[in-house]
Backbone of each chain as ProteinMPNN parsed JSONL, in Angstrom:
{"seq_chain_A": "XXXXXXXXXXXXXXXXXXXXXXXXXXXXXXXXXXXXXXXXXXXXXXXXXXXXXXXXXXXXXXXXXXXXXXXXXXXXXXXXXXXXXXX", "coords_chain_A": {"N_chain_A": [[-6.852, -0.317, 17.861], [-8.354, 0.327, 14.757], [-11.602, 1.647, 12.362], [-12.041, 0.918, 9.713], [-12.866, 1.2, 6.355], [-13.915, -1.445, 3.727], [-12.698, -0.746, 0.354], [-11.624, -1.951, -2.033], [-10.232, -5.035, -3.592], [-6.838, -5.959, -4.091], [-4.535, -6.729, -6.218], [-1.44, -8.125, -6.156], [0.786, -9.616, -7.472], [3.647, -9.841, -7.753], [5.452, -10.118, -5.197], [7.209, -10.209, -1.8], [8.638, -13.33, -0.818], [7.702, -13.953, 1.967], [5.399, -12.758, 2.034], [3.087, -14.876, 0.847], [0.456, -16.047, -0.068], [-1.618, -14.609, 0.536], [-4.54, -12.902, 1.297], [-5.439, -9.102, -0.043], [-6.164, -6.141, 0.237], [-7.846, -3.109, -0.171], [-8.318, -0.61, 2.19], [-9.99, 2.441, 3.173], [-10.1, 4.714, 5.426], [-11.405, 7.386, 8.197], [-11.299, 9.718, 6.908], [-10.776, 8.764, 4.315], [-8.377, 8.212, 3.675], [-6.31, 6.305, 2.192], [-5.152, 2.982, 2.704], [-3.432, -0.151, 2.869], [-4.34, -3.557, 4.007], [-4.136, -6.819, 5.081], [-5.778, -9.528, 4.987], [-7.58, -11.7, 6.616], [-9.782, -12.984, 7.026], [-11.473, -12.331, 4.735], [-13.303, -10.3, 4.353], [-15.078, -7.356, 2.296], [-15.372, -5.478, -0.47], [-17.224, -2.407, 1.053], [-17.95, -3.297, 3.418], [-17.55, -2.786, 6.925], [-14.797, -2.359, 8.868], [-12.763, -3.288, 11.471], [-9.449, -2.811, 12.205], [-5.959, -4.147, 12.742], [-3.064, -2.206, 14.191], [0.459, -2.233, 13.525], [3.191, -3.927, 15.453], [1.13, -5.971, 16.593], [-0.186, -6.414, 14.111], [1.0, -8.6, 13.196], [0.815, -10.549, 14.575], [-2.078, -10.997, 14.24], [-2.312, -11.749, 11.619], [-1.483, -14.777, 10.925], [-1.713, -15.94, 13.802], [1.172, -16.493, 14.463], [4.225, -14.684, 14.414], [5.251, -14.735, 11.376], [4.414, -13.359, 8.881], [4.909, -10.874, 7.426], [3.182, -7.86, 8.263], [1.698, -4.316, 8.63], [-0.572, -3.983, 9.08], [-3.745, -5.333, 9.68], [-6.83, -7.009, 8.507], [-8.923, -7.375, 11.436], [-12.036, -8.071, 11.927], [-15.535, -8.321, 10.942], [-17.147, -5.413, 11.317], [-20.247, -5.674, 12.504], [-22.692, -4.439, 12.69], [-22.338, -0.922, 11.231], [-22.455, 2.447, 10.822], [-22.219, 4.889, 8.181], [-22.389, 7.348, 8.848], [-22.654, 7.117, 11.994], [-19.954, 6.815, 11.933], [-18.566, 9.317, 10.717], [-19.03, 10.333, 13.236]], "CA_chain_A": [[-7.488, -0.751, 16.614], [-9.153, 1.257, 14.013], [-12.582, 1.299, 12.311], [-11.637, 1.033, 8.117], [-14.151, 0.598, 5.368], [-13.105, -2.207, 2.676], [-12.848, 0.231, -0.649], [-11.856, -2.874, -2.819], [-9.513, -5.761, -3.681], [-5.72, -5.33, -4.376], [-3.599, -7.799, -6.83], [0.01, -8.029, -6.425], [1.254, -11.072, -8.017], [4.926, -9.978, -7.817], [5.606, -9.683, -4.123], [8.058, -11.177, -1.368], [7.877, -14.802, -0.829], [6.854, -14.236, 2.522], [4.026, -12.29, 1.867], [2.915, -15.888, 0.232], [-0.809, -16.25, -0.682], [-2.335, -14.109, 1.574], [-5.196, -11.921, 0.397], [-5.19, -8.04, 0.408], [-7.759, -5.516, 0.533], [-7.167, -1.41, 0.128], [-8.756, 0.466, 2.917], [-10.377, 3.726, 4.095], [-10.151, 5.347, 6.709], [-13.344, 8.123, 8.015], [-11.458, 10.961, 6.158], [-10.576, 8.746, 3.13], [-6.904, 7.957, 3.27], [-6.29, 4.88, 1.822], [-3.896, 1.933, 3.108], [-3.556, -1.511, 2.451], [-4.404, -4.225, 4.943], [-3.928, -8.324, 5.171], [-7.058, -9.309, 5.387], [-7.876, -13.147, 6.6], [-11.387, -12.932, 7.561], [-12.819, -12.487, 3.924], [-13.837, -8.952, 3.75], [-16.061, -7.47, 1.114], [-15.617, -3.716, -0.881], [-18.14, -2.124, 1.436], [-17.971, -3.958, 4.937], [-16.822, -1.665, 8.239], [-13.935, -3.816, 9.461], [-11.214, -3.218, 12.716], [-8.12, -3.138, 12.114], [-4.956, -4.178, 13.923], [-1.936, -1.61, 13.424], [2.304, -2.083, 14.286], [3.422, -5.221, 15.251], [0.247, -6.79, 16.911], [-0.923, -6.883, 12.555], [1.568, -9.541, 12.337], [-0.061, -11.414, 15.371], [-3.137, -11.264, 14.075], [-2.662, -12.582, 10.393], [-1.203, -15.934, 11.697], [-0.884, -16.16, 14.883], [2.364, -16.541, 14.549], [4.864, -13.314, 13.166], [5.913, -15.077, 10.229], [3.766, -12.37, 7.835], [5.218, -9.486, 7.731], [2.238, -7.109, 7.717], [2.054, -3.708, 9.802], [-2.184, -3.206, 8.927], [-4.094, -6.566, 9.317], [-8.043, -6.86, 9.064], [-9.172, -8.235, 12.633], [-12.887, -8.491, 12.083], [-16.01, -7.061, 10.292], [-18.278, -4.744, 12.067], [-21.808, -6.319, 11.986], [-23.402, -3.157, 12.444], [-21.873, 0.512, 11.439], [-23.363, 3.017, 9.276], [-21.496, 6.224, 7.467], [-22.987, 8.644, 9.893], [-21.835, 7.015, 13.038], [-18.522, 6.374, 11.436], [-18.267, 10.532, 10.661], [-19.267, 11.534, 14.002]], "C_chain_A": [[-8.317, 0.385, 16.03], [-10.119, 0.93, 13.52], [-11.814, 1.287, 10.714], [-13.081, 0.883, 7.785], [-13.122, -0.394, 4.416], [-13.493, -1.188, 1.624], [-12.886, -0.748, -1.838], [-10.502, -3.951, -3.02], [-8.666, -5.2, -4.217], [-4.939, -6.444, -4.97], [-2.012, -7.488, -6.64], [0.677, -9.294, -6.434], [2.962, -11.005, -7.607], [5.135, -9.592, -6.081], [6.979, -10.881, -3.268], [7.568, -12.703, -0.86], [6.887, -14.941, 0.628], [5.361, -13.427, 3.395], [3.113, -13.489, 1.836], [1.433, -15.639, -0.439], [-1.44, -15.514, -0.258], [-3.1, -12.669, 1.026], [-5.113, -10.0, 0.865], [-6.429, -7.427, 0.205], [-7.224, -3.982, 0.952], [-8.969, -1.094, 1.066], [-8.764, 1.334, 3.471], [-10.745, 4.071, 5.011], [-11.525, 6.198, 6.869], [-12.465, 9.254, 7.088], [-10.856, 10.792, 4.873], [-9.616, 8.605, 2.772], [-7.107, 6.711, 3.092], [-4.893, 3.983, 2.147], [-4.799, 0.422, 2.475], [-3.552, -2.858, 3.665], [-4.447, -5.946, 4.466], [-5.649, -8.365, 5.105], [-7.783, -11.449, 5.426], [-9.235, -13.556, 6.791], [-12.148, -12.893, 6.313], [-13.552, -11.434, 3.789], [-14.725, -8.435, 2.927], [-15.828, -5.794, 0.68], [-17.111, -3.516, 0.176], [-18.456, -1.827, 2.767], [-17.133, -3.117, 5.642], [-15.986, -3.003, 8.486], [-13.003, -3.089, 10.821], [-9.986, -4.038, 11.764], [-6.871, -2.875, 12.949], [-3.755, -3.316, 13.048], [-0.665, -2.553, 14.038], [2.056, -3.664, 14.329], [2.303, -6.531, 15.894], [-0.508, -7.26, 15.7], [-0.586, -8.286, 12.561], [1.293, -10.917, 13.34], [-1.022, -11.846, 15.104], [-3.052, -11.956, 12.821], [-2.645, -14.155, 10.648], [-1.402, -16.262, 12.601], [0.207, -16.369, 15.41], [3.299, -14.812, 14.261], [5.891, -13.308, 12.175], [5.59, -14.0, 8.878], [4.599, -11.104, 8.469], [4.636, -8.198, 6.961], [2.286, -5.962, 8.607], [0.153, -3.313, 9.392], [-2.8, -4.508, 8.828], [-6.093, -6.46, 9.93], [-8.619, -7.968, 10.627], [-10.823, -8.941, 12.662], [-13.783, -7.207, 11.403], [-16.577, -6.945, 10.865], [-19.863, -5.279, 11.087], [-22.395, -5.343, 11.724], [-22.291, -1.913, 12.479], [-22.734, 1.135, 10.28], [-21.912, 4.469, 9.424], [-21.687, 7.222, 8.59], [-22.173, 8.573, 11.484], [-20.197, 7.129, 12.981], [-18.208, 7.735, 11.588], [-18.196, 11.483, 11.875], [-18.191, 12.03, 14.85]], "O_chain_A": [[-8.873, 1.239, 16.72], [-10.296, -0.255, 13.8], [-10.726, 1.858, 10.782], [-14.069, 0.601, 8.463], [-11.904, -0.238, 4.333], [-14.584, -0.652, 1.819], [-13.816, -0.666, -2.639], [-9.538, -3.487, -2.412], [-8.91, -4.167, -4.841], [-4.604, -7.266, -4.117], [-1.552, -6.448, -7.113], [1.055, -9.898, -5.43], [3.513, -12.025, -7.192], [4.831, -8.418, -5.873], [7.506, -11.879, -3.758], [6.426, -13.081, -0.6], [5.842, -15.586, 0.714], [4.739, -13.448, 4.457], [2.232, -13.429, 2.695], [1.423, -14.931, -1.446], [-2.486, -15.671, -0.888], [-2.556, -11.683, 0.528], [-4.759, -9.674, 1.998], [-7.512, -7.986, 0.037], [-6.52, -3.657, 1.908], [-10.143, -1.27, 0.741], [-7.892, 1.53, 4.318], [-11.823, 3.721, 5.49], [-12.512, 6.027, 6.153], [-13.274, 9.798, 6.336], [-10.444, 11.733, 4.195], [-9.454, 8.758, 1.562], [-7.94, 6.039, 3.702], [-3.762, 4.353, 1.83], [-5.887, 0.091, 2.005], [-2.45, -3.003, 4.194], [-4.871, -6.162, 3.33], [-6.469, -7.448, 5.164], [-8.242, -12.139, 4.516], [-9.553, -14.73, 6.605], [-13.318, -13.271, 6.368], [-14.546, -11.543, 3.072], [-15.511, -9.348, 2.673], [-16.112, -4.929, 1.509], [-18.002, -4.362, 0.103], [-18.944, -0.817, 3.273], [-16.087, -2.7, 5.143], [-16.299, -4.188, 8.373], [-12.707, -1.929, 10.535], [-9.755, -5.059, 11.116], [-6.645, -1.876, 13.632], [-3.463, -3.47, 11.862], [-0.834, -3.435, 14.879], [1.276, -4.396, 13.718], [2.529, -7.732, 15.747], [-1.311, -8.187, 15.8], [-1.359, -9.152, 12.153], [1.506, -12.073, 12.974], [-1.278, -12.99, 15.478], [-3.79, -12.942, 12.806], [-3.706, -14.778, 10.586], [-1.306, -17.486, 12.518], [0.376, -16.45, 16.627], [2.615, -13.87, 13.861], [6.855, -12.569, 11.975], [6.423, -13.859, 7.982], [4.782, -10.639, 9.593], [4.989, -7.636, 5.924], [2.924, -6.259, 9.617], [-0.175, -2.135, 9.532], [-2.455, -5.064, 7.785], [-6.567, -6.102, 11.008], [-8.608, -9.199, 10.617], [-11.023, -10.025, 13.209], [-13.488, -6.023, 11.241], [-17.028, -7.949, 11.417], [-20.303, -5.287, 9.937], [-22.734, -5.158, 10.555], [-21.5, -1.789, 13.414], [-23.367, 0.68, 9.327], [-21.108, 4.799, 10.296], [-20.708, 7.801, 9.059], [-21.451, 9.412, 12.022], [-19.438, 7.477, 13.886], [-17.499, 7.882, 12.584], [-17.744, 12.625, 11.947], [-18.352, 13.051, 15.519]]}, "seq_chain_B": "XXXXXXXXXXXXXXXXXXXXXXXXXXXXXXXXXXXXXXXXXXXXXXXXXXXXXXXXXXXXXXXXXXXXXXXXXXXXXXXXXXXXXXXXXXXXXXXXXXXXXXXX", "coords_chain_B": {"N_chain_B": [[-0.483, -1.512, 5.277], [1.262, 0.847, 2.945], [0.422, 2.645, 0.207], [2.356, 3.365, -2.595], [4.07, 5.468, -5.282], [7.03, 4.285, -6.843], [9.429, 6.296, -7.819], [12.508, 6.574, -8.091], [16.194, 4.98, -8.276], [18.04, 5.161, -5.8], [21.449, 6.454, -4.695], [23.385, 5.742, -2.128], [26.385, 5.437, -1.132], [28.251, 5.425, 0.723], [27.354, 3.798, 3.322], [25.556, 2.42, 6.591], [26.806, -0.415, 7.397], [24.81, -2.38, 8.082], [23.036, -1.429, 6.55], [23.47, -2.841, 3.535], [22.825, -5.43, 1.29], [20.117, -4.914, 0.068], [19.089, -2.76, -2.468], [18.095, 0.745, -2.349], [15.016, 3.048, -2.83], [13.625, 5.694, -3.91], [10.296, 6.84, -2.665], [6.897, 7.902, -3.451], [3.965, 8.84, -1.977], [0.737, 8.962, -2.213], [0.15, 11.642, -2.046], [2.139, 12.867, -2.873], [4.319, 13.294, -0.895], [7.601, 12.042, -0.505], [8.863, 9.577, 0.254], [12.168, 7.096, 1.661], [12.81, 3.79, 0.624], [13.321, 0.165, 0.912], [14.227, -2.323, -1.051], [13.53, -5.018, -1.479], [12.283, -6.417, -3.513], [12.385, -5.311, -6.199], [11.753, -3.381, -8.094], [10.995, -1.084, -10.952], [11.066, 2.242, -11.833], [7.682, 4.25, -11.786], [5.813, 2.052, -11.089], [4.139, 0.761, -9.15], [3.361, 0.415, -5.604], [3.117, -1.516, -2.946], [4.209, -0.825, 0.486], [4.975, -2.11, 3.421], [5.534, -0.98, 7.345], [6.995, -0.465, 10.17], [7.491, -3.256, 13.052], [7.236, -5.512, 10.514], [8.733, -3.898, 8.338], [11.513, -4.573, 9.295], [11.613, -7.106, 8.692], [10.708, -7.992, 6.694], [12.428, -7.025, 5.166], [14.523, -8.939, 5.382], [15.742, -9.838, 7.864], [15.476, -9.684, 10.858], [16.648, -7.896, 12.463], [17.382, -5.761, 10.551], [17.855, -2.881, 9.715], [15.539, -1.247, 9.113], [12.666, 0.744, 8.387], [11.11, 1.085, 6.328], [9.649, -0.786, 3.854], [9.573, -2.242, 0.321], [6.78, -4.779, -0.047], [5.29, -5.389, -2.261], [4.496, -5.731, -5.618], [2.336, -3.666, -6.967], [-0.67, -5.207, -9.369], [-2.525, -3.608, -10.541], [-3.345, -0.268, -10.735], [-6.297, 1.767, -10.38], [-5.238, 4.387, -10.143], [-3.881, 5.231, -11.841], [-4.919, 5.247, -14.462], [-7.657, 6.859, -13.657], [-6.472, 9.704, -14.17], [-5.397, 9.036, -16.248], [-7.498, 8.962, -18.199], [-9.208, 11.074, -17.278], [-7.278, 13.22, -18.761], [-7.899, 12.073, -20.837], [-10.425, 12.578, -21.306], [-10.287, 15.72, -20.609], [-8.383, 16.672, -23.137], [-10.719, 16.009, -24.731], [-12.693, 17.534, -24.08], [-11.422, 20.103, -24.526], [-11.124, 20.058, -27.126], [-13.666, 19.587, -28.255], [-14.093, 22.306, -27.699], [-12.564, 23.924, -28.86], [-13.453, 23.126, -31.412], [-15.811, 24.246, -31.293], [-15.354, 26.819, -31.514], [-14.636, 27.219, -34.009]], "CA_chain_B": [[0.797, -1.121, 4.342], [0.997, 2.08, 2.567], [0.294, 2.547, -1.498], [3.58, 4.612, -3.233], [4.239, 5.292, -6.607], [8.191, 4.479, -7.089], [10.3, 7.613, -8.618], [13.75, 5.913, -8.801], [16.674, 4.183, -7.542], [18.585, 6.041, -4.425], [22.239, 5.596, -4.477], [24.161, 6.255, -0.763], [27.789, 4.551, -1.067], [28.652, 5.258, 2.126], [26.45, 3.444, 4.135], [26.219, 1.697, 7.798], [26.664, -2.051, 7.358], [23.407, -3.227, 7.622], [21.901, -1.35, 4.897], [23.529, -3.804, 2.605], [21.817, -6.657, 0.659], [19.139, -4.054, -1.199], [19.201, -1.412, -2.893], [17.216, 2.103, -1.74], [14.24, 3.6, -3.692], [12.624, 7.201, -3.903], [9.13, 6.67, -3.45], [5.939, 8.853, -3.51], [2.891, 8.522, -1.46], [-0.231, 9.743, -3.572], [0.077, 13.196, -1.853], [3.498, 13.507, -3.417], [5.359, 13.372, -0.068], [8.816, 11.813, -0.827], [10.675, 8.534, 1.385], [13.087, 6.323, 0.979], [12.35, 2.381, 1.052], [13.891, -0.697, 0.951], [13.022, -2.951, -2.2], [13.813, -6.58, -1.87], [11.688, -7.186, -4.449], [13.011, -5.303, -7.803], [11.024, -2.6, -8.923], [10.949, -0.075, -11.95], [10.652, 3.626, -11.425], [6.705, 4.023, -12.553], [5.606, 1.408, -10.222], [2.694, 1.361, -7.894], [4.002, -0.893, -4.904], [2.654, -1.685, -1.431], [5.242, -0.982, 1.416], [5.372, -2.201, 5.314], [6.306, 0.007, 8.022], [6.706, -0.593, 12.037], [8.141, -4.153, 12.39], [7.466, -5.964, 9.249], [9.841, -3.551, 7.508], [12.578, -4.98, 9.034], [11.439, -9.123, 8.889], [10.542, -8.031, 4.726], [13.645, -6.706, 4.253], [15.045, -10.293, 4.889], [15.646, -10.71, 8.632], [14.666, -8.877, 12.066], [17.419, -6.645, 12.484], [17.607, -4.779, 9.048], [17.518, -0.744, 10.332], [14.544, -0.5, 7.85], [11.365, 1.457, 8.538], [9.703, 1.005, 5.213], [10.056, -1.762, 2.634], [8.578, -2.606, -0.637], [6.58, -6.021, 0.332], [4.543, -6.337, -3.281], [3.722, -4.309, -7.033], [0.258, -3.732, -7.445], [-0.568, -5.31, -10.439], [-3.345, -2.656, -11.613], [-3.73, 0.205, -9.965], [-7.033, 2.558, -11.116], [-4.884, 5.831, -10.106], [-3.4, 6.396, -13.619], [-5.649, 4.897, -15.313], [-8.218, 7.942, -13.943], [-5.521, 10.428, -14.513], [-5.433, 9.022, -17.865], [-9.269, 9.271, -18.286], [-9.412, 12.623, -16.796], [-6.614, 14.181, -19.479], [-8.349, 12.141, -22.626], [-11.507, 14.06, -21.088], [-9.414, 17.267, -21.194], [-8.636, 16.484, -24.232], [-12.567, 15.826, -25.764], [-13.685, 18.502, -23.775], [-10.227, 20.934, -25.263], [-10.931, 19.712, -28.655], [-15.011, 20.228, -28.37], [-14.393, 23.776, -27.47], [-12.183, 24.576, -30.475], [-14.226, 22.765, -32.796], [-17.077, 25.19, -30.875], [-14.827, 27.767, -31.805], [-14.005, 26.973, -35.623]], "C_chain_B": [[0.076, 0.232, 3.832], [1.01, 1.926, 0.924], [1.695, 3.475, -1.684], [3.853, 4.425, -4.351], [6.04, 5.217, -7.058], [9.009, 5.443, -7.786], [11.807, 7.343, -9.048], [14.522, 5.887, -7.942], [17.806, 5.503, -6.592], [19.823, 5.287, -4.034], [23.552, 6.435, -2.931], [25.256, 5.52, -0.834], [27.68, 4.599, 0.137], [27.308, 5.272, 2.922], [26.644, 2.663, 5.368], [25.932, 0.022, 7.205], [25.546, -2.558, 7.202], [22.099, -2.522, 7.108], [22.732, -2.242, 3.665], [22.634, -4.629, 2.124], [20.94, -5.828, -0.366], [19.435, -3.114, -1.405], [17.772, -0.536, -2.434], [16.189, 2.877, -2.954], [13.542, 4.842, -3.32], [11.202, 6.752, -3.589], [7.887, 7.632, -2.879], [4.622, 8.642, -2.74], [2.342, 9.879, -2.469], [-0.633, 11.015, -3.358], [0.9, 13.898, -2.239], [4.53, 13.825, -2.169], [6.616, 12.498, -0.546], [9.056, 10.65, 0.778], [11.288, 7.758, 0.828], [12.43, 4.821, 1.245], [13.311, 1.433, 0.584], [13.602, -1.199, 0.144], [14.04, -3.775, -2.196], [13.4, -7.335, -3.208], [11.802, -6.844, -6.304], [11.992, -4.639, -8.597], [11.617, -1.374, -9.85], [10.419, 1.179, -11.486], [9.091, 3.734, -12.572], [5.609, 3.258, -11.735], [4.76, 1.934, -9.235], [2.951, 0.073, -7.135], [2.947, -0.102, -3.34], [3.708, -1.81, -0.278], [4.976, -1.274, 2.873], [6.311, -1.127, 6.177], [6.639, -0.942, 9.155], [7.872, -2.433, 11.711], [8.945, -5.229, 11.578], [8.178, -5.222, 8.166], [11.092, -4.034, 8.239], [12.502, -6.517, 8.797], [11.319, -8.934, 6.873], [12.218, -7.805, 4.285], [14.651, -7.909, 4.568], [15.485, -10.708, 6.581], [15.068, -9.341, 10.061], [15.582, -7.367, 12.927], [18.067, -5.915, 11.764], [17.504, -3.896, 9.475], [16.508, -0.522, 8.948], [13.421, -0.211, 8.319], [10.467, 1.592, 7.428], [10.829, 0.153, 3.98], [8.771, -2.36, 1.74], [7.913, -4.065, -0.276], [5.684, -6.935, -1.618], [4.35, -4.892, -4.167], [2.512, -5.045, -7.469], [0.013, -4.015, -9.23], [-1.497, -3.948, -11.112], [-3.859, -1.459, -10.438], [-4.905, 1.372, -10.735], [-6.555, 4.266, -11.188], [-4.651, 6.564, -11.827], [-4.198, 6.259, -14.448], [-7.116, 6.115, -15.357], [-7.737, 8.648, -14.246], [-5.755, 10.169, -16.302], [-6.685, 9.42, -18.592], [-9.623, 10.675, -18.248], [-8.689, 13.532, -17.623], [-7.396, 13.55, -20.626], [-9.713, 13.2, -21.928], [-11.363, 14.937, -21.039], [-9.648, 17.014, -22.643], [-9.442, 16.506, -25.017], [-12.08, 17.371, -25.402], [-12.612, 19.867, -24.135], [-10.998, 20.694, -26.846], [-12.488, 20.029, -29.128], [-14.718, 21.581, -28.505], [-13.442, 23.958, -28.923], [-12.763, 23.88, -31.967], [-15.821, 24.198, -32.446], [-16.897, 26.403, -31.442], [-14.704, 28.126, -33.031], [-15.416, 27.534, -36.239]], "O_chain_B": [[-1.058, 0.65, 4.068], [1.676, 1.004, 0.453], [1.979, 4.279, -0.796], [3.953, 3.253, -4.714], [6.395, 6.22, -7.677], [9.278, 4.852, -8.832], [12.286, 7.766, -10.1], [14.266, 6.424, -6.865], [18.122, 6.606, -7.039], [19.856, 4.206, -3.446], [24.275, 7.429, -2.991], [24.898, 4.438, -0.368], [26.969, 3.773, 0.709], [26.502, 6.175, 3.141], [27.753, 2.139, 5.476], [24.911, -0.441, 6.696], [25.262, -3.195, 6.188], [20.891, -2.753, 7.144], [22.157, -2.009, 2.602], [21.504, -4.536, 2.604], [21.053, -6.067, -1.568], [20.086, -2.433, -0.612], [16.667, -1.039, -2.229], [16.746, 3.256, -3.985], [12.86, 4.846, -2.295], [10.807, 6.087, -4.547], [8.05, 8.09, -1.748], [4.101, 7.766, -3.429], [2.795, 10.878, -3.028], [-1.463, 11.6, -4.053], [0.882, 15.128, -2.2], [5.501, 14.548, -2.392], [6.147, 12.132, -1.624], [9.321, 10.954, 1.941], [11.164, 7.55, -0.379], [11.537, 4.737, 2.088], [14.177, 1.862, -0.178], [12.42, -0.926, -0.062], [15.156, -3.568, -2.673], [13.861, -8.329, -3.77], [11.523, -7.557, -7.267], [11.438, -5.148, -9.572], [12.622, -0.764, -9.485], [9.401, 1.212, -10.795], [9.145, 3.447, -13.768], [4.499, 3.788, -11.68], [4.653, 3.031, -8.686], [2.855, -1.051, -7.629], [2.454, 0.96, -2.958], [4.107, -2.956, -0.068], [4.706, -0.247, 3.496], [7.385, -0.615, 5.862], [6.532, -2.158, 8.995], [8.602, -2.731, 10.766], [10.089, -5.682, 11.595], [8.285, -5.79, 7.079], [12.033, -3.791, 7.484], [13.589, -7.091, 8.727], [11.812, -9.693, 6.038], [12.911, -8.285, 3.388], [15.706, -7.838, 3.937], [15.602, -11.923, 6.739], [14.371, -8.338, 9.906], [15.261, -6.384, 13.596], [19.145, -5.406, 12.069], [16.402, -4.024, 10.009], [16.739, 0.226, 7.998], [12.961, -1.211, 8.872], [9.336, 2.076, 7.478], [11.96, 0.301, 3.517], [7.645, -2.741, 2.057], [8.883, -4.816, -0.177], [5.552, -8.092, -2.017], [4.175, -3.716, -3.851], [2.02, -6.077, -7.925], [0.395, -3.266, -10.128], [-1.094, -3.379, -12.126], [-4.592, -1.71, -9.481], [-4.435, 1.92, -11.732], [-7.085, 5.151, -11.861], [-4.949, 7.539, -12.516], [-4.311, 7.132, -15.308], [-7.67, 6.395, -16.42], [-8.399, 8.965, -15.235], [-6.14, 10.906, -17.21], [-6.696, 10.204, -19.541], [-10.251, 11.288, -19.112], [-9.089, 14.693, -17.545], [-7.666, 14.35, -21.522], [-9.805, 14.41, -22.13], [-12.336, 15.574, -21.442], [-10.718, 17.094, -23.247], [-9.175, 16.975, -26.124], [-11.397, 18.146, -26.072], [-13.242, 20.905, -23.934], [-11.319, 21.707, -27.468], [-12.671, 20.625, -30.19], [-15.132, 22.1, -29.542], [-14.01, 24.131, -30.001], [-12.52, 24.114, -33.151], [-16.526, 24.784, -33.266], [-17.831, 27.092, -31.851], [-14.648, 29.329, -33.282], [-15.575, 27.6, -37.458]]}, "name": "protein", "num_of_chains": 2, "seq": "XXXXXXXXXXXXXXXXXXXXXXXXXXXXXXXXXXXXXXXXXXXXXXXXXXXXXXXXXXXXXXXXXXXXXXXXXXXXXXXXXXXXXXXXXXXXXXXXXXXXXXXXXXXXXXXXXXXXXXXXXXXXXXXXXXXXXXXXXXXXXXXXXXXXXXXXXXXXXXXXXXXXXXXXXXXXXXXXXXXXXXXXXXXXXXX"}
């Protein structure tokens, strides 16, 4: 699992069906690459989060591996700051 | 998933069997690297789409043993990339058009 930051919300209305409802959320990495992650937990632009990569993402959105996600947010870090994050 | 800006459609006739069903797309990650992807979903070259790797590129591209390693899963309705790009050349632009009025 990785550490992300949430950067900000992501719309994509036109997608496959079984994407379905399921919210998204672009995040950064510590040196600023940006991906796109599932994100069931509720997130926030801002919030340190873990994230699950490969096929354990598609474990984590559902519990099932009906989503077919390969970046899924697992949980937000209560405490991180920028500094620790860089070191 | 990964962000990519679509470049256009990618045509291989001779292909193995189970690349059938979709058609193949160029597409760009925002460093300008170049792959190919899978697009179930019917995009326009121009396009700012969200693709799946690992996996979920082959369950997107419609069942679990598709040979796909990256597929379009969704188009971003708004993405702010071009829209700074766009921002950043009308600000060329002023700041071009200040200086030769500076000049005049």
């Amino acid at each position: 699992m990785k550490i992300h930051r949430v950067a900000r919300d992501l719309v994509a209305t036109h997608r496959i069906p079984s994407l379905a409802d399921m919210y998204l959320r672009v995040v950064e990495d510590d040196s600023g690459d940006l991906e796109v992650a599932l994100a069931p937990v509720g997130a926030k632009p801002g919030d340190f989060v873990i994230t699950i990569s490969t096929s354990a993402a598609r474990y984590a959105a559902t519990g099932d591996k009906s989503i077919p996600t390969d970046l899924t947010i697992g949980g937000i870090i209560d405490h991180w700051s920028e500094e620790r994050w860089h070191d | 998933m990964k962000i990519f800006r679509v470049e256009g459609t990618l045509v291989a006739t001779a292909r193995i069997g189970g690349l059938e069903l979709h058609r193949l797309l160029v597409v760009q990650d925002r460093s300008g690297g170049k792959q190919v992807a899978v697009d179930p979903v019917g995009c326009k070259p121009g396009d700012w789409v969200i693709a799946a790797g690992s996996s979920a590129a082959r369950d997107a591209a419609g069942h679990s043993d598709y040979p796909s390693d990256l597929t379009i899963v969704g188009i971003i309705d708004y993405w702010d990339e071009e829209n700074e790009e766009q921002a950043a050349s009308a600000d060329n632009r002023a700041a071009a058009s200040a200086g030769n009025g500076a000049r005049r």
